[in-house]
N, C-alpha and C positions, 0 to 999 in steps of 0.2 A: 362515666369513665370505665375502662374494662382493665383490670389488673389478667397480666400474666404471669403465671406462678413459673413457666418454663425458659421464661424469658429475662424474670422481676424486673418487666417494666409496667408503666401504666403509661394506657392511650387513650386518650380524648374522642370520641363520636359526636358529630351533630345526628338533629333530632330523630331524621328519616335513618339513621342507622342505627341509634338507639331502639328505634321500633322496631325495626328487625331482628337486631337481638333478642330482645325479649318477646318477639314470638316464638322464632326459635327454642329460647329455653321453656314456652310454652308447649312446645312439643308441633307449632305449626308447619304445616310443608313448606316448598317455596310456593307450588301453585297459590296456596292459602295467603302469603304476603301477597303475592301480587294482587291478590283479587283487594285485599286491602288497601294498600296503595293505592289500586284502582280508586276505591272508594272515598279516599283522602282526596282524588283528584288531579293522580299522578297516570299519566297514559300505560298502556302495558308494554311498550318496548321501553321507555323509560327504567320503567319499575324493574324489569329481567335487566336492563344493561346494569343498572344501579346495585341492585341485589347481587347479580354474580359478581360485582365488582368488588365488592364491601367480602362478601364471604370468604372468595378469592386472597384477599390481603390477610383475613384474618383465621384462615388456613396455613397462608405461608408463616406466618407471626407465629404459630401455637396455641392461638385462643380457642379455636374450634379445632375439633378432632373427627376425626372421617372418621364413622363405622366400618369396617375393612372385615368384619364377616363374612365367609364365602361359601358357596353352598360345594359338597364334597364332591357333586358328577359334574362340576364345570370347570374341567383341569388338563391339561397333558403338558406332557416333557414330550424334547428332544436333544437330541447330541451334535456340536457346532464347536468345532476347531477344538476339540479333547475338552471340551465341557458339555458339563450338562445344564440344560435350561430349562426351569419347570415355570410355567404359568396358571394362573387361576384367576379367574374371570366370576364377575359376580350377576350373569345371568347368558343365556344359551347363544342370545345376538353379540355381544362382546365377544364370547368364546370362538364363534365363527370368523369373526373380523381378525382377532387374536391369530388363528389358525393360517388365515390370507398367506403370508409371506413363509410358511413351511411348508419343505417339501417332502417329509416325513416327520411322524409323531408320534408318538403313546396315547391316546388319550384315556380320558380319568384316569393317568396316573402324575398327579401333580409333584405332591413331596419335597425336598429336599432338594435344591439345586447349588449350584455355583452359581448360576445368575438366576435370581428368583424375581420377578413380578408380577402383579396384585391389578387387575382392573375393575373399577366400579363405575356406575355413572351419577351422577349430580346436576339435576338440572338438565343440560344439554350438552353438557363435558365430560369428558370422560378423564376420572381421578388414576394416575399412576403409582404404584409404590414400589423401590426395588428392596434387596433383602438388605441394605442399609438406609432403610426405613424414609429415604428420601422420598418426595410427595410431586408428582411433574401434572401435567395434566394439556392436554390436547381435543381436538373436535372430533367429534365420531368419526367422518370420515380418512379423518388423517391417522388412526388407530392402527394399522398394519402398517404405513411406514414409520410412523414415530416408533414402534417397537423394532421391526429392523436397525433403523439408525442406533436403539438404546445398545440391543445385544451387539449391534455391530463394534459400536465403540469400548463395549467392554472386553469385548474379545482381543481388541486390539492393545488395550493396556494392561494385559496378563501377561505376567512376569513366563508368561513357556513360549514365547514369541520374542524373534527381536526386532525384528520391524513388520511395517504389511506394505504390500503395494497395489497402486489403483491397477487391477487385471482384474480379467476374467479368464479362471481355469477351467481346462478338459485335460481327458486324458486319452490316451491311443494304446493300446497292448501295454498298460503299466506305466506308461513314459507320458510325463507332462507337458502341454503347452498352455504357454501363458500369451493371450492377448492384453498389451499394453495401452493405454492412453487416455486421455481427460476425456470429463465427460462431454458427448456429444460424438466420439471420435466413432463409436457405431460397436461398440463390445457387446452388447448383450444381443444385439439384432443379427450380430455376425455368430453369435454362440448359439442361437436358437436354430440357425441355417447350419452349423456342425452338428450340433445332436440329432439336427433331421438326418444328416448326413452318414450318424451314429458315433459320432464319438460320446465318451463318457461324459455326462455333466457333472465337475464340481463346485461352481462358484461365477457369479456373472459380476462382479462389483470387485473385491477384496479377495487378495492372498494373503495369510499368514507365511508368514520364513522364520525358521527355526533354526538354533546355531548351528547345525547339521550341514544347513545350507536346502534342505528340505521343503518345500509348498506344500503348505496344506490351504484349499478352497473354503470357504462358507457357502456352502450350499444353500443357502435360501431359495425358494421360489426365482426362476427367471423374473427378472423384472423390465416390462415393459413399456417404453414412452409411447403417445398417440399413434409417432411416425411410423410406429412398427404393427400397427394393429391389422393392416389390413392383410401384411405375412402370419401373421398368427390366426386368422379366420382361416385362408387360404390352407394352412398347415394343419390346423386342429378344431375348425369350424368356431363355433359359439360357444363352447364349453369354459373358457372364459373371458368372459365379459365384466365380472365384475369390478367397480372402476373406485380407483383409490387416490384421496390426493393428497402429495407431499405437502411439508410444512411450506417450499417454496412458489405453492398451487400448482407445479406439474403434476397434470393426472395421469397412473402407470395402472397397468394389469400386470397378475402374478401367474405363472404357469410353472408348478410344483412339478418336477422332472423325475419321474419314477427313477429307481437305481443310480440315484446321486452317487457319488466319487465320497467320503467323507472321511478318507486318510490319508496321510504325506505323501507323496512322487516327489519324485527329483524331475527338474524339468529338464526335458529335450531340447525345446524349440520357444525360443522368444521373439512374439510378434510384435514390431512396433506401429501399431496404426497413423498411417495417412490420408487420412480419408480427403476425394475432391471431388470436387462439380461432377468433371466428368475425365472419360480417358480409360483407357485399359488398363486391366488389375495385372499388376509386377513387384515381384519380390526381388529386394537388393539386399545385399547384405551388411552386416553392420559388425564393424571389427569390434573385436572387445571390450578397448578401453573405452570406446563411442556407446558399446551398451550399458557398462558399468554408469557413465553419466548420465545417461539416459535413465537407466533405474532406478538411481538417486531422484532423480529429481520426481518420477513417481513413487515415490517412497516417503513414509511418516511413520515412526515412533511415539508412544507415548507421550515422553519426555519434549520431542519433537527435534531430538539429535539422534546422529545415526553413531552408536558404539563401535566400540572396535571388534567386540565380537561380531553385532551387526556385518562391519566390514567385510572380515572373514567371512562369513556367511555368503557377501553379495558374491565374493570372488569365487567360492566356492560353484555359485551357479552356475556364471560365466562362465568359469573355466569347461562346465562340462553341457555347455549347449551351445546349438546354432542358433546365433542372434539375426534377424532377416528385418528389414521395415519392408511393409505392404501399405504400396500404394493402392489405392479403388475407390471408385466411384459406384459400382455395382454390387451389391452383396454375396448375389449369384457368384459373380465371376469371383469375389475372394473365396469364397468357399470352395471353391473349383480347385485354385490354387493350391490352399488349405490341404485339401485332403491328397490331394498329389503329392504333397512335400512329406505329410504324414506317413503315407502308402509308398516312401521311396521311389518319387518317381519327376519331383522336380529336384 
């Protein structure tokens, strides 16, 4: 039986995780169980699913405690919707992975953040911790998107926001446009065809709105699904390749956008994407109170109600932008659009 002092419970183990225990507190690795196990007669995938399984439970219990020492040159901060983010990683491949999904950073300057997280690895997992000591954990490869989703969400439950919406922001001489729509609808593939185009990147996923009625972007790395790789060779050759996959196994590539956007505008221009098979790219317009529902419904709060400041807020937008839906089937041609509407000239 294994008493926990943080828990004051007691839990029962059969035999094969009694011996792990207690190698463990022999100071054995996991390699070292396994090769034991082995030798008990137990095959080695068995032995690794069993082992990570058992340790796993008695991690999340409080029985075992992660070593969370970190070495001082594998750290950097960055700055993401008026916070600051510091991470520290416990060896140089982490740190790299870590880094994927920003697209500016500090490094070695870890410190003190408003959102702090801790990665090490174990086995073939990689151990998460935030600065409320909570403990998550995911597979190497899923390591830059598990950390996006983490900071993304916390950004979003910060009391200096009152709601976010699924867009993707840029910006023109100062003045905002937000692309709207669920995923799939082509925001990030149509962002990365504006910035070529030159507008300013600040955010391909998530806006922050502020009671002001103000946008601010999360600039993370563009983030790209398959369908778009072959415009991003085309645009910036090989430079990245490297392939990452969400928790839901879509694999994306990240493309960190020099001279990110990373303060409030007020938006100009709200686009509602319709994306279709096929057909010519056309902008119609979308009266206000049609955009006000629309926003709503991409729109989430913390709590997962929209306040009345909220409220204020959305009207505040509305009232001082041109709301447009863009129909297209070609990327090209929205972008064409796009920067005509921007440049005063649709």
């Amino acid at each position: 039986m294994l008493f926990s002092e943080a828990g004051q419970k007691i839990f029962e183990v059969d035999r094969v995780g009694a011996f792990i225990w207690c190698k463990l507190a022999q100071g054995a690795s996991l390699e070292d169980i396994y090769r034991e196990l082995g030798a008990l007669g137990i095959d080695e995938h068995a032995a690794r699913q069993f082992t990570r399984q058992v340790v796993n439970v008695w991690i999340d219990r409080a029985l075992l405690e992660v070593d969370w020492r970190m070495p001082t040159d594998c750290a950097f901060s960055a700055n993401l919707g008026r916070h600051r983010i510091s991470v520290r990683a416990a060896n140089r491949d982490l740190l790299r992975r870590l880094l994927s999904p920003f697209c500016v950073s500090d490094q070695g300057t870890g410190g003190d953040g408003d959102i702090a997280i801790e990665a090490m690895m174990l086995d073939e997992q990689v151990f998460l911790r935030g600065e409320d000591s909570s403990i998550s954990r995911c597979e190497v490869e899923a390591l830059a998107p598990t950390i996006k989703a983490h900071v993304t969400d916390r950004l979003i439950r910060s009391n200096r926001w009152v709601f976010s919406l699924h867009a993707a922001s840029l910006v023109k001489d100062g003045m905002g446009l937000l692309l709207c729509g669920q995923p799939g609808a082509g925001k990030s593939t149509l962002t990365l065809q504006l910035v070529d185009a030159g507008l300013r990147y600040a955010g391909d996923d998530v806006a922050l709105v502020g009671a002001d009625g103000t946008i601010c972007g999360i600039p993370f790395a563009l983030t790209l699904k398959e369908g778009s790789w072959d415009l991003l060779s085309r645009l910036h050759g090989d430079r990245y390749d490297a392939t990452h996959c969400r928790s839901d196994g879509v694999r994306v590539r990240y493309v960190p956008i020099p001279d990110a956007q990373n303060q409030c505008v007020s938006a100009s221009w709200i686009i509602f994407l319709n994306r279709v098979a096929s057909g010519p790219a056309e902008l119609t317009a979308v009266d206000p109170l049609d955009s006000m529902k629309r926003l709503i419904e991409n729109a989430f709060a913390a709590d997962g109600r929209l306040s009345q400041a909220g409220f204020f807020a959305l009207k505040r937008i509305v009232a001082g932008v041109r709301s447009l839906q863009l129909t297209y089937g070609e990327a090209v041609e929205a972008r064409r659009l796009l920067m005509e509407l921007c440049n005063g000239k649709a």
